[in-house]
C-alpha positions in Angstrom: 21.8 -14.1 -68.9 23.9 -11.1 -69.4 27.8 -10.7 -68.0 25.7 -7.6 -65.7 23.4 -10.6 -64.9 25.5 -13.2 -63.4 27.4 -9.7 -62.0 24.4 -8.8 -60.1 23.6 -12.3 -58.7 27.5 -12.8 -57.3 26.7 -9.9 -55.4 24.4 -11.8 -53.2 25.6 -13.3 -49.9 24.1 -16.4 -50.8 26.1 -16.9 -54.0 29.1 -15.9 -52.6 28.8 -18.2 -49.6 28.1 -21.1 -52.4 31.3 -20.5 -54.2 33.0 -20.7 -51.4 31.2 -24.0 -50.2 32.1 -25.0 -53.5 35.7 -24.7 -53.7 35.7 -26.1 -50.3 34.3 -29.2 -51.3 36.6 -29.4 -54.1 39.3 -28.8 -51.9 38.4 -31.4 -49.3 37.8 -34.0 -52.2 41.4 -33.2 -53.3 42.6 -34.4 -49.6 43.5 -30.8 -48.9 41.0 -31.2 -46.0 42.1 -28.3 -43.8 42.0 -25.8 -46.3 38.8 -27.0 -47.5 37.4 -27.0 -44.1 38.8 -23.3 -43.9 36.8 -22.3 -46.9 33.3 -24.0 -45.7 33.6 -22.1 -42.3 34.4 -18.9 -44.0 31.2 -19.0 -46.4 29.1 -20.3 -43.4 30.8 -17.2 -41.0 30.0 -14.8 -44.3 26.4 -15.7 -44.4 25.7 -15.3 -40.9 27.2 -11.6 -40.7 25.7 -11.1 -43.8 22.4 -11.6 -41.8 23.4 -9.5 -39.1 21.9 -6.0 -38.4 24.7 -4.6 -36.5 27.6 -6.2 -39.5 25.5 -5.0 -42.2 24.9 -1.4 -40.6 28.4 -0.8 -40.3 28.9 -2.0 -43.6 26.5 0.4 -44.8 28.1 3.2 -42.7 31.5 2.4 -44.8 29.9 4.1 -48.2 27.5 6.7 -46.5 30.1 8.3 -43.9 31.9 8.8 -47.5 29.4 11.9 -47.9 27.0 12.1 -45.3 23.9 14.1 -46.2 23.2 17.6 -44.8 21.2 20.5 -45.2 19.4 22.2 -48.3 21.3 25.8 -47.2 24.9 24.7 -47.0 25.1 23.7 -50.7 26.6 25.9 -53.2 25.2 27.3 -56.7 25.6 25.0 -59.4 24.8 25.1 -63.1 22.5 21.9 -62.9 21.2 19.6 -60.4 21.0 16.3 -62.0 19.2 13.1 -60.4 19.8 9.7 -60.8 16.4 7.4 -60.8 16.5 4.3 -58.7 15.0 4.7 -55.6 11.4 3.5 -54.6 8.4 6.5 -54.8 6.2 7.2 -52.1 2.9 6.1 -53.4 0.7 8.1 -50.5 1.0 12.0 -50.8 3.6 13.8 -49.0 4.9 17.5 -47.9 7.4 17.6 -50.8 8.9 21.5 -48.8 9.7 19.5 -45.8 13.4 18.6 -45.8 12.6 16.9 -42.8 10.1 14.9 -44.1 9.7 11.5 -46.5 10.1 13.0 -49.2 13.4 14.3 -48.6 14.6 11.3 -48.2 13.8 10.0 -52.0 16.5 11.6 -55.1 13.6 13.0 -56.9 12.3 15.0 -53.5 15.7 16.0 -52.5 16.4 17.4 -56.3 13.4 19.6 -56.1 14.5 20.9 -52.7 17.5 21.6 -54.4 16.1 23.5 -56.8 13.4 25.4 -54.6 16.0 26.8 -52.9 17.5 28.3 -55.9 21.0 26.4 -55.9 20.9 25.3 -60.0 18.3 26.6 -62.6 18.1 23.2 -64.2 17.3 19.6 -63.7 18.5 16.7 -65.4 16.8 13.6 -64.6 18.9 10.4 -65.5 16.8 6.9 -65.5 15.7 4.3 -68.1 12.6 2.4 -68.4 10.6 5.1 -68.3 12.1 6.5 -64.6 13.2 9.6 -65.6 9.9 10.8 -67.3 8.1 9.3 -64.0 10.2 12.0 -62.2 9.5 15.0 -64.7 5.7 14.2 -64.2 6.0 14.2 -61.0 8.4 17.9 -60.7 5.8 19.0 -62.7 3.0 18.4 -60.4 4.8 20.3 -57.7 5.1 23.8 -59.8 8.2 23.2 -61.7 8.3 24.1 -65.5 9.2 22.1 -67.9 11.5 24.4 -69.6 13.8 24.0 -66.5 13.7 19.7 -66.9 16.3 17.8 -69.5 15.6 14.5 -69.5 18.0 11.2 -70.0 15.9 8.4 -70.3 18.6 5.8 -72.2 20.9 4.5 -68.9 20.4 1.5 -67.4 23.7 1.6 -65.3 25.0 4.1 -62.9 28.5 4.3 -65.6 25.3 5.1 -68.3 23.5 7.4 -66.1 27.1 9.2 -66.3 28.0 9.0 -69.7 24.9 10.2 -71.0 23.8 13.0 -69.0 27.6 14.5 -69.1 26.7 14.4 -73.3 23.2 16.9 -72.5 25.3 18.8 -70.1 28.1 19.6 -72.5 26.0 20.4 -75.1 24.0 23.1 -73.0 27.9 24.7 -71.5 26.8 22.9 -68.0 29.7 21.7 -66.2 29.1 22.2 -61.9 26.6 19.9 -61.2 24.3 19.1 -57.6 24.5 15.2 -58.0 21.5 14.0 -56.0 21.6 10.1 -55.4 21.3 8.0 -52.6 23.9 8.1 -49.8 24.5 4.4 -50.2 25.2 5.0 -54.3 26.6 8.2 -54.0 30.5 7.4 -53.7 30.3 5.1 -57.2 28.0 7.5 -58.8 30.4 10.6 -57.9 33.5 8.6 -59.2 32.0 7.7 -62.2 30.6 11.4 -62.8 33.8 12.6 -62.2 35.5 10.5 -64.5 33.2 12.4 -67.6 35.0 15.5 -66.5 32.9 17.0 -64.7 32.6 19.1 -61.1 30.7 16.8 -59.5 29.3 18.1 -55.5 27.9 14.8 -54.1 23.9 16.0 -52.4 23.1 12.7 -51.7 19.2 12.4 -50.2 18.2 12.4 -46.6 18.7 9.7 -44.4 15.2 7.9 -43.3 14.8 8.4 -39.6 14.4 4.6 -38.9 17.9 4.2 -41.1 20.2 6.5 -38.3 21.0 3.7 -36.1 20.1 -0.6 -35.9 18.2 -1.4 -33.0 19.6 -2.2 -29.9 17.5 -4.8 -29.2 18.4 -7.9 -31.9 21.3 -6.2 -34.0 23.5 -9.3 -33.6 20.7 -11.7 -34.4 20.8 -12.8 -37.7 17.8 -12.2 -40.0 16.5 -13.1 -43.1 15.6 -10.1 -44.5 18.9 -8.1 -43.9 20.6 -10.5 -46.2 18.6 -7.8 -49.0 20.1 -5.3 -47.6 23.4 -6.6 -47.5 22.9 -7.4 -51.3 22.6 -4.0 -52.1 25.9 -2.8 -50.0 28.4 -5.7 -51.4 26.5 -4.5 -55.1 28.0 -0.9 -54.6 31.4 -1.9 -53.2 32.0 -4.7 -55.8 31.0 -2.2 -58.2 33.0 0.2 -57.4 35.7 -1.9 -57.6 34.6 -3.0 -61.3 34.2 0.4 -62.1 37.7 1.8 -61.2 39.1 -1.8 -62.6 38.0 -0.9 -66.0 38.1 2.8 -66.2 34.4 4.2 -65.5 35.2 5.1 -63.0 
């Protein structure tokens, strides 16, 4: 296992509520019991917010109020609109010209609004493992030329995803980009576009409709399955942190 391995599974609640039972139990064995109680009821409080709706939604909130998603229309012209893979596709077909609808609430769908509306006359798609050439096929179904699409299929980090695509876009004289990611990723993936000199104007996907608010009725129940969800919020904000730590950002 790789250093972005063990990075990726300490951003899990779980893990981090272990380490913290850990060092408690360390601490209590070495008599300083208090402090070691301290640390056990801190991992135990962490998981259960964790597994909260309401704690994690306002978590969530923390990196998407950053910039909040709006309308095709009130972006301006850019020289590129580039999109970074990641998200999951919609495997039934969709209305790909309704910003209203699923699709607009995917990178790949919100990139081709982008485009349809005329705000940059290329597309750089940035994804490895064969994401970014899923994407082209996909633009291409919808009516979009190839000549328009540049493709950067060697990232396999959001730091990556930067570094490369700023390389095609020099070369090509393309320096005001549409950055199209998901509101949740957006803040780290604008900092580390930045950081490649570049004019970065975050477009971040639609907001689904079931994602605007937690529901009223069990948001401070703990539940299993928003401890994934809370996985993928402490990923961007510890990454964020790495990021700026070591200069990618």
């Amino acid at each position: 296992m790789d250093a972005s391995s063990y990075f990726y599974e300490l951003c899990y609640p779980t893990s981090q509520t272990l380490l913290l039972a850990i060092f408690g139990l360390l601490l209590w064995i070495r008599r300083w019991r208090r402090t070691g109680i301290a640390f056990l009821a801190a991992g135990l409080f962490w998981l259960v917010a964790c597994a909260t709706p309401a704690f994690t939604t306002w978590l969530g909130e923390g990196l998407e109020r950053q910039y909040p998603p709006r309308s095709v229309a009130s972006y301006p012209q850019a020289d590129a609109i580039v999109v970074i893979g990641g998200d999951s596709l919609l495997d039934e077909p969709q209305d790909w010209s309704d910003e209203e609808g699923p699709m607009a609430t995917t990178r790949v769908g919100f990139g081709y609004l982008l485009y349809k509306a005329g705000k940059a006359p290329v597309i750089l798609l940035s994804a490895g493992s064969g994401g970014a050439q899923r994407m082209a096929n996909m633009l291409e179904q919808q009516g979009v030329p190839p000549s328009v699409l540049r493709i950067e299929a060697r990232s396999n980090s959001t730091y990556e995803n930067a570094l490369y695509a700023s390389q095609l876009l020099a070369k090509a004289n393309l320096r005001k980009i549409l950055l199209v990611t998901s509101p949740m990723h957006m803040l780290r993936a604008t900092a580390s576009f930045r950081k490649q000199g570049l004019q970065v104007i975050p477009a971040p996907a639609r907001l689904p409709r079931s994602a605007d608010s937690a529901p009223a009725s069990g948001a401070w129940w703990p539940q299993r399955s928003t401890l994934w969800l809370s996985h993928h919020i402490l990923h961007e904000y510890i990454g964020l942190w790495v990021y700026k730590l070591s200069g990618k950002a």
